[in-house]
N, C-alpha and C positions, 0 to 999 in steps of 0.2 A: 504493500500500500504506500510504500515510502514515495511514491511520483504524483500521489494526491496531494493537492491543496487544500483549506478551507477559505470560501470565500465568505465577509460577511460585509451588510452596510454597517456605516463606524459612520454616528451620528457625528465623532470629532471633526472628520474631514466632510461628510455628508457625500463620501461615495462608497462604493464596496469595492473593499480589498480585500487582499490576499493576505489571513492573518501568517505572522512571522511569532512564532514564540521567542523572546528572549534566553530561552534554552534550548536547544534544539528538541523538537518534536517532545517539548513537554509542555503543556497548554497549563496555565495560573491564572485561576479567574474567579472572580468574586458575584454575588449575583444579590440583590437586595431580596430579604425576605421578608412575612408580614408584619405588622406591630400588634400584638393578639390581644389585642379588647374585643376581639365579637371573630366569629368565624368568617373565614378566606370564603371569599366567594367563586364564581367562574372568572371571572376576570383578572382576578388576582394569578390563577391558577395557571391562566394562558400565559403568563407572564411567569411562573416560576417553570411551566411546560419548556419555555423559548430556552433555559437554562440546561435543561435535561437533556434536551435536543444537541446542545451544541456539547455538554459531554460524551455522549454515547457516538454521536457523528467523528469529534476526535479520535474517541478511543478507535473506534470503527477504522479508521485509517493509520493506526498504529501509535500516536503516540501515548504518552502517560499523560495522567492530568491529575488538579489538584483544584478541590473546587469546595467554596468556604457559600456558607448562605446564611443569615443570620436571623436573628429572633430580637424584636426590641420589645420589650418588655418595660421602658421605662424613654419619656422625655420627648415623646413626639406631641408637639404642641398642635393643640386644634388651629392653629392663625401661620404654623408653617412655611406654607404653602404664600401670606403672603410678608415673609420675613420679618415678623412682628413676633417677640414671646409672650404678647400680653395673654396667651390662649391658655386655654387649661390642656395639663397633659389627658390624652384619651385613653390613657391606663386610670387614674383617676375617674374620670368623666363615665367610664363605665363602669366603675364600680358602683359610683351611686346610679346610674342606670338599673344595676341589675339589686339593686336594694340588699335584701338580707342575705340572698343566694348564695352568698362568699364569705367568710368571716373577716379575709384581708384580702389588699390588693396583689399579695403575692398567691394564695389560693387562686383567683381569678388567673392571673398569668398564666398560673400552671394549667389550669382546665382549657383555657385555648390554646397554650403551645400541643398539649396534648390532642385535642381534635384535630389541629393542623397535622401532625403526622399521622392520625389514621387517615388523615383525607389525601395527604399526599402519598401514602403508602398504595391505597384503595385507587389511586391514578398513573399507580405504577411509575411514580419517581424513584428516580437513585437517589440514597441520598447522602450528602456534601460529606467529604473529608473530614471536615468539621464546621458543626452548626453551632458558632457562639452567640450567649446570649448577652444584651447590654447590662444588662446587673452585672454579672458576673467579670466586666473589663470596665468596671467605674475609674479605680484606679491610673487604669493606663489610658483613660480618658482625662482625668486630670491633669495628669503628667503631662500631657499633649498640649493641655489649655495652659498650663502655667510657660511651658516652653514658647508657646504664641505670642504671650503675653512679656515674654521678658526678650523673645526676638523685635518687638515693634510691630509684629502682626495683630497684637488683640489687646485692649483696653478693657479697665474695669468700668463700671457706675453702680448707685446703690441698686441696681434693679440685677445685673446678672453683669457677664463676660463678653464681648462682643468683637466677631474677627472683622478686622479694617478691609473693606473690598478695596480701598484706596492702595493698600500694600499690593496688590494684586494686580497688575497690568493686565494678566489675561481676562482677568475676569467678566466670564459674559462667553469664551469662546466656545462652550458646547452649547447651550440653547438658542446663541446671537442677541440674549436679554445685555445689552451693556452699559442703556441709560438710566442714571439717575432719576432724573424728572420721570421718566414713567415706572419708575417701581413708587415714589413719592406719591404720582398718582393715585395709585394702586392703591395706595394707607390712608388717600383722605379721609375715611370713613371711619378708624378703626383706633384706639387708644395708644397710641406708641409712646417708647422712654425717652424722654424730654432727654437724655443723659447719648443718646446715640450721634453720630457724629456725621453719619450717612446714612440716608434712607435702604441704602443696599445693604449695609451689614446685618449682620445676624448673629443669634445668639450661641452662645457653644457652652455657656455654663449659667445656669439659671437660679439664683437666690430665691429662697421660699424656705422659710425655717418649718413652716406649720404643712409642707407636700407630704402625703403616708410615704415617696419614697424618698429619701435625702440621703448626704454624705456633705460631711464636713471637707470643707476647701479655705484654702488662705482667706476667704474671702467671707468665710460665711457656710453659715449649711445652706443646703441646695440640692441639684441633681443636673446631669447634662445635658444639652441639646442633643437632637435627632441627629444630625449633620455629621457632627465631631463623631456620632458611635459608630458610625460605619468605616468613614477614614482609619479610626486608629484600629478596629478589630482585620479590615480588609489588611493594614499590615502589618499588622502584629501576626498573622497566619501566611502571608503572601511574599512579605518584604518592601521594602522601599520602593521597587521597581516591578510589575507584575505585568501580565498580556491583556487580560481583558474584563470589565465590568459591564453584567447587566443587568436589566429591570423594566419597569413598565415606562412608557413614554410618559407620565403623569409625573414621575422623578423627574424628567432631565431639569427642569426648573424649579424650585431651587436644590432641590436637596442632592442632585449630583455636580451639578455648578456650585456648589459649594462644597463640597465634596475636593472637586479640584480642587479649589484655591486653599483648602486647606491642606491636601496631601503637598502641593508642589511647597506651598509654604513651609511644612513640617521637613521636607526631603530636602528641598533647594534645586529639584530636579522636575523632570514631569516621569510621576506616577505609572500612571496607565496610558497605552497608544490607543487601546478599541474599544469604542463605548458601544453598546448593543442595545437598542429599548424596541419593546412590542407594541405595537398598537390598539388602542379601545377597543373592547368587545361590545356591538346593541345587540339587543334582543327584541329577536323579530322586528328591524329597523326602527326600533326606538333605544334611547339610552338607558341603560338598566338603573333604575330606581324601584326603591319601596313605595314608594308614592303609586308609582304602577303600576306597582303587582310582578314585573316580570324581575325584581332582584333573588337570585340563586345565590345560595351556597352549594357546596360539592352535597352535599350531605340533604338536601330538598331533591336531588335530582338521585340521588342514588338511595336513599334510604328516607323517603318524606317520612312525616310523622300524620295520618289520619286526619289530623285536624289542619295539616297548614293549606288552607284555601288558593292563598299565591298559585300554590304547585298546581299545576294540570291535573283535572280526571282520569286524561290516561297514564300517566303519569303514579299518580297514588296509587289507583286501583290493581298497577301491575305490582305497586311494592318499591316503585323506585327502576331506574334504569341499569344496565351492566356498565360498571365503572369503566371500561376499555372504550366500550361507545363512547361516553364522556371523554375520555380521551380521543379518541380518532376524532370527535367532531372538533374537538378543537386544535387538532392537526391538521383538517380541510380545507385549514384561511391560516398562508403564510405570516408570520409573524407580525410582520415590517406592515402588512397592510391591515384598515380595520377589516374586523370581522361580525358577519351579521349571523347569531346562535340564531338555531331556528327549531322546532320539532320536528321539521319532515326532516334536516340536517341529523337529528339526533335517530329519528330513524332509520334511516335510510346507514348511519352509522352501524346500528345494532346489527342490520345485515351482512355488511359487509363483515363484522367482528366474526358473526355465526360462522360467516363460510370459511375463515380462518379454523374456528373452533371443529367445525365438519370435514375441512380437510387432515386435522391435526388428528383429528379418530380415523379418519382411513389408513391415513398413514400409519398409525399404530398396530390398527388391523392384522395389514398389509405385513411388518415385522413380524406380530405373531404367529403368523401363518408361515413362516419360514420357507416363504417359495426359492429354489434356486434359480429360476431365469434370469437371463444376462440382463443386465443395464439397456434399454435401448441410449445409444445418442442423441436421440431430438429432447428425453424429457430435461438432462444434463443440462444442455447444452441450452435450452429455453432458461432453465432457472440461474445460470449463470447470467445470461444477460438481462434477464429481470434484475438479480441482486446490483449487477453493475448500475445500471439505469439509476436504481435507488438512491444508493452510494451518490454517483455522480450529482444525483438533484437534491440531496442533505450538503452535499460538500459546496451546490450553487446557491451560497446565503441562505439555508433550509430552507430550500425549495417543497414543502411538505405536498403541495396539491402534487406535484411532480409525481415525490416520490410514491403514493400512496397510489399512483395511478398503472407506478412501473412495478410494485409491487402485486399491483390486482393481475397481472398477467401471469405470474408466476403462479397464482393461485389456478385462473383456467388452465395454464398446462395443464397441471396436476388432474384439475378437474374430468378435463379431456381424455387423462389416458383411461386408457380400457381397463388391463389388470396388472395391477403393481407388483414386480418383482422383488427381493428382501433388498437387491441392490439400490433401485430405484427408489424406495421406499428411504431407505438411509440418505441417500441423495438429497429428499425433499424434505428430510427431516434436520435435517443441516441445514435446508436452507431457510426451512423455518426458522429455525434456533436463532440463525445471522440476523434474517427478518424483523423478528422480536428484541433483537441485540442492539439494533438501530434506532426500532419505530415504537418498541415496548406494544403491540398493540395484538399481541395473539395469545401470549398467555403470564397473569402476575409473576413477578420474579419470585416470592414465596414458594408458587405454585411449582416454576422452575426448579428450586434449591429442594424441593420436598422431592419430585417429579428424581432427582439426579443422582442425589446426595450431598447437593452443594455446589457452588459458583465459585469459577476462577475470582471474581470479583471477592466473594466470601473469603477465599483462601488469603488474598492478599489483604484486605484487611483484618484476620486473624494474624497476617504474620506482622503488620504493623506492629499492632495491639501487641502481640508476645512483645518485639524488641522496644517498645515503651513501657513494657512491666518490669524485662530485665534491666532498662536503662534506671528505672525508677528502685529498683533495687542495689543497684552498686551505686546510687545516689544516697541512699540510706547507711551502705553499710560503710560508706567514706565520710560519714555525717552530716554529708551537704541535702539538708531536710528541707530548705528552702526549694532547690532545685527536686527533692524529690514531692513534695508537696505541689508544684508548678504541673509537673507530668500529670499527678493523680486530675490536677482540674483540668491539662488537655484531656484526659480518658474519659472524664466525664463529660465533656464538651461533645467525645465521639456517641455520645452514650453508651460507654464500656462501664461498669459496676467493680470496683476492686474492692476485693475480700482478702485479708489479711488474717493469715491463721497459725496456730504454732509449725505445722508442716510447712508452712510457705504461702505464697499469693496467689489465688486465683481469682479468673472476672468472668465475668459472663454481660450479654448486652442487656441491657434494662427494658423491661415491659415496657408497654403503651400505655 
């Protein structure tokens, strides 16, 4: 695979290029994840999907990769979005939403990050190297701020921390937002700190003694902005220098433009070359609101609950949709463009998944049966160039209508042939494997790893995990507790469980 490319659009430059890893043929890339006061909806999803895509596409073409997604759990201001901290954080804001439901605002976090992974499990995501979350790098978020702060990048006032866009000559060059006067605009409506010095700056560390979540800072107890937690965890896991960041187009302003001008400010270099963002999902050509009735969560479409009205009739009454349709349909509208979710989309999905599902039983059949007839060459030789096609149209900026289209041929041969011999059968059962390796969309990785015994992928993150347990042990027994302490919270970052026992350490991964 080594004479493959990927090609992606890179909103930095606003054309598609040819990604170049900064190491060779190992892709480093960071991808925003959700802020869990209320469950990920479809949109969200298509947006952490565009992520998965360009892992498994990688991998697909041989190199290794390293891929961080994170969880904010603290500091993303409802007024964000218009560079104002006057907002209240929406971890807060939904606590009192959800009234007595929770005891505290860290019970609530936990019950959403948790449905997020059965949702993105149930969607057949990989998931990241490592998933950090923002509590748990307060610290090294501080550390960031105080450095801004004694570089000339960021100023204090009685209200919170704030980075200078004025220190920032680029600033502006990934959205093209680069005037003053119209972000000033944008606030005449809305309470700002009299103590700001630019209507562009923005907050990176926010004073509130009485927030449920704080940490003491030179300045006051408080808690961080949105912005700073992704910068310093992208490289606190990636490095100073990484290949690519992505997320939904609704980031690129502000919260990845600020992103930049804090990584390049922190580094004194530029960060990242390739910015990736997916475009709005409507629903059934209107924009998804609750107002409307058409706003989904993964969880309304795959497992409604009887009483929620929103959901369709046919919808409930089947019980929910197969989670893979949900996936293919939002494989069916490339990334970069919007997409319009639709029911006959989601059906017309469900089919295509079946005949995936109905070939993958013949084929099964087919082995049991131990026929020895030869291989013909036509069916070989079709499913190669199916798989080629595929490949080729993931590796063209994920091309998914492409690929899903070069993929459906693969499935008529099969269909086509008459009676499968154990050879030909093995054939297609390969190439399913590859299929599903690429597109995820024929059968859950679970299902896989039960189905085998286990996944090359499993295998190399068990051998990770061992050489961070032994690392973490000859950390201990040289007394360096700090460094062996640090491991035990990347392990838990992986969701690896270490147990320390008089025989020795073992882990296992942590329930849902």
């Amino acid at each position: 695979m080594a004479d493959r490319t990927l090609r992606l659009y890179n909103t930095l430059t606003r054309t598609t290029e040819t990604v170049e890893p900064q190491e060779e043929e190992h892709l480093r890339f960071y991808s925003c994840g959700p802020t869990v006061y209320n469950y990920a909806h479809i949109g969200n999803f298509r947006s952490f999907l565009t992520a998965d895509l360009i892992l498994r596409t990688a991998r697909a073409i041989g190199w290794k990769t390293t891929y961080v997604s994170n969880i904010t759990d603290v500091g993303h201001l409802t007024q964000d979005d218009l560079m104002d901290p006057s907002g209240e954080d929406r971890m807060a804001q939904a606590l009192e939403r959800e009234g007595e439901r929770f005891a505290n605002i860290y019970d609530l976090a936990r019950y959403y990050s948790d449905a997020l992974l059965r949702d993105w499990h149930a969607l057949n995501l990989r998931d990241p190297d490592v998933r950090p979350r923002a509590t748990e790098h307060v610290t090294d978020q501080l550390e960031a701020v105080i450095k801004l702060v004694d570089s000339g990048h960021a100023y204090v006032t009685d209200k919170g921390v704030y980075f200078s866009v004025e220190t920032a000559p680029d600033y502006g060059k990934l959205s093209g937002n680069r005037e003053a006067e119209q972000l000033q605009a944008t606030e005449r409506d809305i309470v700002e700190d009299e103590g700001k010095r630019d209507p562009r700056d923005f907050a990176l560390w926010k004073l509130d003694e009485n927030h449920l979540m704080k940490w003491h800072s030179p300045w006051g107890w408080g808690y961080p902005g949105w912005h700073i937690e992704c910068s310093v965890m992208g490289m606190r896991y990636l490095g100073d220098q990484f290949d690519l960041h992505a997320g939904g187009e609704d980031l690129i302003f502000p919260h990845h433009e600020c992103e930049v001008a804090q990584n390049e400010a922190l580094a004194g270099h530029e960060v990242i070359p390739y910015w990736v963002h997916t475009r709005f999902l409507q629903v059934e050509g209107e924009k998804m609101s609750k107002s409307k009735g058409n706003f989904y969560t993964v969880r309304d479409l795959i497992a409604p609950d009887p009483d929620d009205e929103h959901v369709p009739d046919a919808i409930r009454q089947q019980g929910g949709v197969d989670p893979l349709a949900l996936r293919y349909t939002l494989l069916s509208g490339q990334y970069r463009k919007p997409f319009n979710f639709t029911l006959k989309t989601l059906r017309d999905s469900a089919q295509a998944v079946k005949r995936y599902r109905d070939v993958q039983a013949r084929l099964d059949e087919a082995l049991d049966s131990a026929s020895g007839a030869a291989a013909s060459f036509g069916l070989a030789e079709s499913l190669r160039e199916s798989y080629e096609e595929v490949l080729d149209a993931m590796c063209d900026d994920l091309n998914t209508p492409g690929a899903l289209a070069a993929a459906l041929k693969g499935v008529k041969a099969i269909e086509k042939a008459d009676a499968l011999s154990t050879a030909e059968a093995r054939t297609a059962t390969e190439w399913l494997h590859d299929i599903n390796d690429l597109l995820g969309i024929v059968e859950p990785e679970h299902a896989v790893a039960e189905r085998t015994g286990g996944s090359d992928e499993d295998d190399a993150f068990a051998e990770r995990v061992e050489s961070l347990v032994q690392e973490r042990a000859d950390a201990r027994s040289a007394g360096d507790y700090d460094r062996a302490d640090a491991i035990r919270d990347q392990l838990d970052e992986m969701g690896v469980e270490v147990k320390d026992n008089p025989d020795g350490t073992t882990w296992e991964r942590k329930g849902l």
